[in-house]
C-alpha positions in Angstrom: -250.5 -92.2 57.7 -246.9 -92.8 56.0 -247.1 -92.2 52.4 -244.4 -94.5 50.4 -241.9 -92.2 48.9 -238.2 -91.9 47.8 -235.7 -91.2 51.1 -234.1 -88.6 48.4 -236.7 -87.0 47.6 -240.5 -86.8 48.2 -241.8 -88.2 45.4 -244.1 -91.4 46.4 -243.9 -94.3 44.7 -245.7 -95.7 41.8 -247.8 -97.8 43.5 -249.4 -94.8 45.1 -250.1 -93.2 41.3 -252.8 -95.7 40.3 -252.8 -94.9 35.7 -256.5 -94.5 36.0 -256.9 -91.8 33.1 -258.8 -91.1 30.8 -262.0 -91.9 32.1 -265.2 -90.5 30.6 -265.0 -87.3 32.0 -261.5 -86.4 32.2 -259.0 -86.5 29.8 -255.3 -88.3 29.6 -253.8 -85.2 31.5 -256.7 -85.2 33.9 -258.4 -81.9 32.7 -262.3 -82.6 32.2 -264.0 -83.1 29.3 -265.6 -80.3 27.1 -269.1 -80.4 29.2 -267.4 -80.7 32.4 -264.8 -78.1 31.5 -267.3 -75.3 30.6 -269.1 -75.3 34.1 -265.7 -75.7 36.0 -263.9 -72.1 34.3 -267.0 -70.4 34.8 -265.9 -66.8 36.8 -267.8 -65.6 39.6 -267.2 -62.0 38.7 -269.7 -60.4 41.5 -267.9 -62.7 44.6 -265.0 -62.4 43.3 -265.3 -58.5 43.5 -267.1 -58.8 46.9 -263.5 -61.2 47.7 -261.6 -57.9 47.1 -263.7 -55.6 49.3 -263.6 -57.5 52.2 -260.1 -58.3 51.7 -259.4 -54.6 52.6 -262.0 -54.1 54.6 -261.0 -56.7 56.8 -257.5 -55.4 56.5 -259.0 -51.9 57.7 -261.1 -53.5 60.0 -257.8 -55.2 62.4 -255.7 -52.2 62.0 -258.2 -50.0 63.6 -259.4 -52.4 66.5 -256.1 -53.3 67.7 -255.2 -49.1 67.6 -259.0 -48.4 69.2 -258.2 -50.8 72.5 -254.6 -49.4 72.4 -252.8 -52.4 74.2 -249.7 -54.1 73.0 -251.0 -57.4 73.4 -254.4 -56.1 70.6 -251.1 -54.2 68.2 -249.4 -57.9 68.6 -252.8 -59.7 67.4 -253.6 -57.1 64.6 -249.7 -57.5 63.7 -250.3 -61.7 64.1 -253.2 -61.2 62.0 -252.2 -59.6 59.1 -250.1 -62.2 58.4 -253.1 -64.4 56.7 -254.4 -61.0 55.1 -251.2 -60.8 53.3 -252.1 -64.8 52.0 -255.1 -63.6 50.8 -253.7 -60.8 49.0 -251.3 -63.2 47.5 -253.7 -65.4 46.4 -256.0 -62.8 44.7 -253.3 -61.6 42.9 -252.2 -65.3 41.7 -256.2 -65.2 40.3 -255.4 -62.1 38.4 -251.7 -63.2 37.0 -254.4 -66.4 35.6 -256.4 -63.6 34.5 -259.4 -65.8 36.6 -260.6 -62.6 38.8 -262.7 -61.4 36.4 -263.9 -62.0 33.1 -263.0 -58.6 31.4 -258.9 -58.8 31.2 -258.8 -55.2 31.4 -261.0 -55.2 34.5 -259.2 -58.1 35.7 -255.5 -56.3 35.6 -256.6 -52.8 36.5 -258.0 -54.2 39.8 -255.6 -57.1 40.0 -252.4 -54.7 40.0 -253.6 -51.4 41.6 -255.6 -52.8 44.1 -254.5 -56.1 44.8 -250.5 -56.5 43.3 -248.8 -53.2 44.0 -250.5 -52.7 47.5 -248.5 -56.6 47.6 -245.6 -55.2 46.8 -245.5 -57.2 43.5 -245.5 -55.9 39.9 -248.3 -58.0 38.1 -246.7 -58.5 35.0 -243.3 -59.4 36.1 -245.2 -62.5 38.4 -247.5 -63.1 35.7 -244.5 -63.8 33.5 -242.5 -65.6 36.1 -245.4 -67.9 37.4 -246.5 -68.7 33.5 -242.8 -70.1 33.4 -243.6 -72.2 36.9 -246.7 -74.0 35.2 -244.8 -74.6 31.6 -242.7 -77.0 33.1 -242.7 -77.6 36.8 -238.9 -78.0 38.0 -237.9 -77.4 34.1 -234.8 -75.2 33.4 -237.3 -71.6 33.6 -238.7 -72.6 36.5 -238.6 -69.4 39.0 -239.0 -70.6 42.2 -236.5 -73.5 42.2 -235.1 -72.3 45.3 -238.0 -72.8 47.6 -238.6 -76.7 45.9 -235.2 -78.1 45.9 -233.3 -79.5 48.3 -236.2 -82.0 50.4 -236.0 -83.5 52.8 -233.9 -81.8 54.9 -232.9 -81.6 58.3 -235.3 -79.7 60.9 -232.2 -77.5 61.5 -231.8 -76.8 57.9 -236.0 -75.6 57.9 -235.5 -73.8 61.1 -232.6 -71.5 59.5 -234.4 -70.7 56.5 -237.7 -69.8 58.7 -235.2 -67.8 60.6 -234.1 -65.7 58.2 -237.2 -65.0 57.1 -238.6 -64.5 60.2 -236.4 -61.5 61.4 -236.7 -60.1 57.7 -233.8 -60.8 55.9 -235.9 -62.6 53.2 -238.0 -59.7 53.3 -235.4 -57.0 52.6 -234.1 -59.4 49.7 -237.4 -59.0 48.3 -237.5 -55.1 49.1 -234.4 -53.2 47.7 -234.8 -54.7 44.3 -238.0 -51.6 44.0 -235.7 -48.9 44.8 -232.9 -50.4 42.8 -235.1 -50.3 40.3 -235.7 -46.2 40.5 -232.4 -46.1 38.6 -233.5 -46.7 35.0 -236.7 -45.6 33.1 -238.2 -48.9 32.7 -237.2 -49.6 36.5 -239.3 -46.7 37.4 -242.6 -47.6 35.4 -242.7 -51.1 37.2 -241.5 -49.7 40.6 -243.0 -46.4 40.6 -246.8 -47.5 40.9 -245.6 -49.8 43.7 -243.9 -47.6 46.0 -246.8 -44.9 45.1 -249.4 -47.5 46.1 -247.2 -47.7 49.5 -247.2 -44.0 49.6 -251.0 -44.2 49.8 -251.2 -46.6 52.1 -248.9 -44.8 54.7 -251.2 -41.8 54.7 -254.4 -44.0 54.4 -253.4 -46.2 57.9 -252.0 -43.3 59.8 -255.8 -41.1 58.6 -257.9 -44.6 59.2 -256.7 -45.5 62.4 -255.1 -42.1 64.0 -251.3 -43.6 64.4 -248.6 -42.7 62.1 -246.8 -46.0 62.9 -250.0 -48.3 61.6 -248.1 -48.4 58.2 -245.2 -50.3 59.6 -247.2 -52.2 62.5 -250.0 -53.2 60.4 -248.7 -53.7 56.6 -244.9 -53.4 55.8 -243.3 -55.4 58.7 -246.2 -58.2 58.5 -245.1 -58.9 54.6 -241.4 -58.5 55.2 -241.3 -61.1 58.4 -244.4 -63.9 58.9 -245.8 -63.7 55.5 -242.0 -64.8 54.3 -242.5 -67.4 56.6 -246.4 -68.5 55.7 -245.2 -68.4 51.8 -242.2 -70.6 52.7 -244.2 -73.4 54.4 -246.5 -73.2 51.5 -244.2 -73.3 48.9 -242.7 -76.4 50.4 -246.3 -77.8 50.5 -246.9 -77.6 47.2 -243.8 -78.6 45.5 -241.1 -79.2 47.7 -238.3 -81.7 47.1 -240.6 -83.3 43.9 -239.2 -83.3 40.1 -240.3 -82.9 36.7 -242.8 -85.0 34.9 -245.8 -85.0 32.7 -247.8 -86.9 36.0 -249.0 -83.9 38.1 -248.7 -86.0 41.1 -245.1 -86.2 40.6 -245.1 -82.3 40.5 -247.4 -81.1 42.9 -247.9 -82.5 46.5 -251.8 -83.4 47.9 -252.6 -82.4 51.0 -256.3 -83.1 52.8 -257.9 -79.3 53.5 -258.8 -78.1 57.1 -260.0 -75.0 58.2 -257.2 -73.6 60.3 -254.7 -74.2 57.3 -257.2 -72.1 55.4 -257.6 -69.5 57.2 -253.7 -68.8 57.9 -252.0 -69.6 54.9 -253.7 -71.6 51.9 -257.2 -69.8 51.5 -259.3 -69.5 48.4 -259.1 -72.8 48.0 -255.6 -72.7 47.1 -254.8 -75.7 49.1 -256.5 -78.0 46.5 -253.3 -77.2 45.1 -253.2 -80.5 43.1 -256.4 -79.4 41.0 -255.3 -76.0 39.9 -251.6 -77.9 38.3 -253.7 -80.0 36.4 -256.1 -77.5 34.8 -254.9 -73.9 35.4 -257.5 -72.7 33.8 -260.2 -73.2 36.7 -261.1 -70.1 39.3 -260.4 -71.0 43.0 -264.1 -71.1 43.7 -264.0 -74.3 41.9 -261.5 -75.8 42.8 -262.9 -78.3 45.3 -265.5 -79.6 42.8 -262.8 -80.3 40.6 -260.8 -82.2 43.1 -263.5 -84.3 43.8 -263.3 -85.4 40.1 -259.7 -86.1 40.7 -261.0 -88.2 43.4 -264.0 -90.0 41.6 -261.2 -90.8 39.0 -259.0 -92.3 41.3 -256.3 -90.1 40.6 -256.2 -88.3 44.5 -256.7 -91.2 46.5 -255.5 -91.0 50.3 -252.7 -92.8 49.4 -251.1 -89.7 47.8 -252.4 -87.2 49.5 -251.3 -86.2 53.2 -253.4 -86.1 56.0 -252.4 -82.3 56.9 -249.3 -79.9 56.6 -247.9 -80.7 59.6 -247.5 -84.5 58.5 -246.0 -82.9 55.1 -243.7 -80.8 56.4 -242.7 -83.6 59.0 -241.2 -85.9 55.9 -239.9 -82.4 54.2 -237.6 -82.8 57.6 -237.1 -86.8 57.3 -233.6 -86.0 55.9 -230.9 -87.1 58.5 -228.4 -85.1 56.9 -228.4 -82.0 55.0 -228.3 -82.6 51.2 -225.3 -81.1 49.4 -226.0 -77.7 47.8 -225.6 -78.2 44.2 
């Protein structure tokens, strides 16, 4: 399926953004009604937690399999593998910066940064802050992650350098040396300090759990600086790549139909009903399907704006037969 859009950007045409709201259950900016919305932000605090255990214990659970058989082709699959764990770290932390991990904030941020954000990498409050900004005003002048939106389509050669760069780790390093740059003030230290000391942990933690002093790097560290930059890339072009601001979500926020294997590697929890969580982003992952199929009773997602897969979105994020200019 082609969906009708602009050659300068990817923002499809009118014609596929039927005005269909309000309708009796959702309102002009397509959030549901009071009745609806009650059920819908309703927190699932005991899968939630069981989310987090088996987020590590998976985690645990690769690391030590592919050190038990002792092959490089099992330390390549565990190192292949942690890719996706680091998605779903990701995305339980972007729960907990929505403060939709648990219904006691102070449960939700003690758990959301110590277990979940500084193992990540990430200081909660810092993202918190900076992704509040993102869902102000999509592509407004605070939006934080302009650099991964703008720009589409491109050329395949333009994608392939960026996926590059983050492939080998440059992104990765980027991302890195602000922590110990950050050791060089006070308030540096009390935002990078837990981090690095959550690292610290998990260095001895891998090397006790699976017997080799290299699981650290193997298994966690080089994983986040290499594929996960390239898994967050693709995604981050999925969701909002080469669209603009505007009130219409659709406008903001590309649709893309949900299949397992994109779940499982890169858009799990239900993040790839992507579409959903811009309109109302006050609803926990776990429902976020129902709530697209409101969208869809509504006529507001209708397979005219939504693409068939990732692969077909990222094929028109490459449409571009030139490089646009950098501004």
């Amino acid at each position: 399926m082609r969906l009708n859009r602009s050659v300068e950007t990817m923002v499809l045409a009118e014609s596929a953004r039927p005005d269909v709201l309000p309708t009796a259950r959702l309102l002009e900016s397509g959030k549901p009604v009071a009745d609806l919305r009650r059920p819908l932000r309703e927190i699932s605090n005991g899968r939630n937690a069981i989310s987090v255990v088996a987020v590590w214990a998976w985690t645990a659970l690769i690391a030590g399999v592919a050190v038990a058989i002792g092959t490089w082709w099992s330390v390549l699959l565990g190192f292949i593998l942690m890719g996706p764990m680091h998605a779903r770290f990701a995305i339980l932390m972007h729960e907990a910066a929505h403060r939709l991990l648990f219904t006691k904030t102070t449960v939700n941020d003690v758990v959301g940064n110590l277990l979940i954000a500084a193992p990540a990498l990430v200081p909660l409050s810092i993202y918190r802050r900076s992704h509040m900004a993102h869902h102000r005003e999509e592509f407004g002048p605070n939006e934080p992650d302009i650099a991964f939106y703008r720009g589409y389509p491109t050329t395949r050669a333009a994608l392939l350098r960026r996926l590059v760069r983050d492939a080998v780790g440059i992104s990765g390093w980027k991302n890195l040396t602000p922590l110990f740059k950050a050791l060089r003030s006070t308030q540096g230290r009390a935002i990078a300090g837990p981090i690095l000391g959550a690292q610290a942990v998990l260095v001895v933690a891998f090397w006790i759990g699976t017997g080799a002093w290299w699981a650290y790097l193997v298994f966690w560290l080089l994983p986040w600086m290499t594929q996960w930059r390239v898994l967050n890339r693709l995604r981050a072009i999925a969701e909002h790549g080469g669209l603009q601001a505007s009130s219409d979500r659709r406008v903001t926020t590309h649709n893309v139909a949900q299949h397992l294997w994109s779940q499982f590697w890169f858009v799990p929890y239900n993040t790839g009903w992507h579409l959903a969580h811009h309109v109302d982003l006050g609803i926990p992952f776990r429902k976020l399907p129902a709530f697209h199929r409101e969208l869809e009773r509504a006529g507001y997602a209708t397979p005219e704006n939504t693409y068939p897969s990732y692969l077909a979105l990222w094929r028109a994020a490459t449409s571009a037969a030139v490089e646009p200019a950098k501004p």
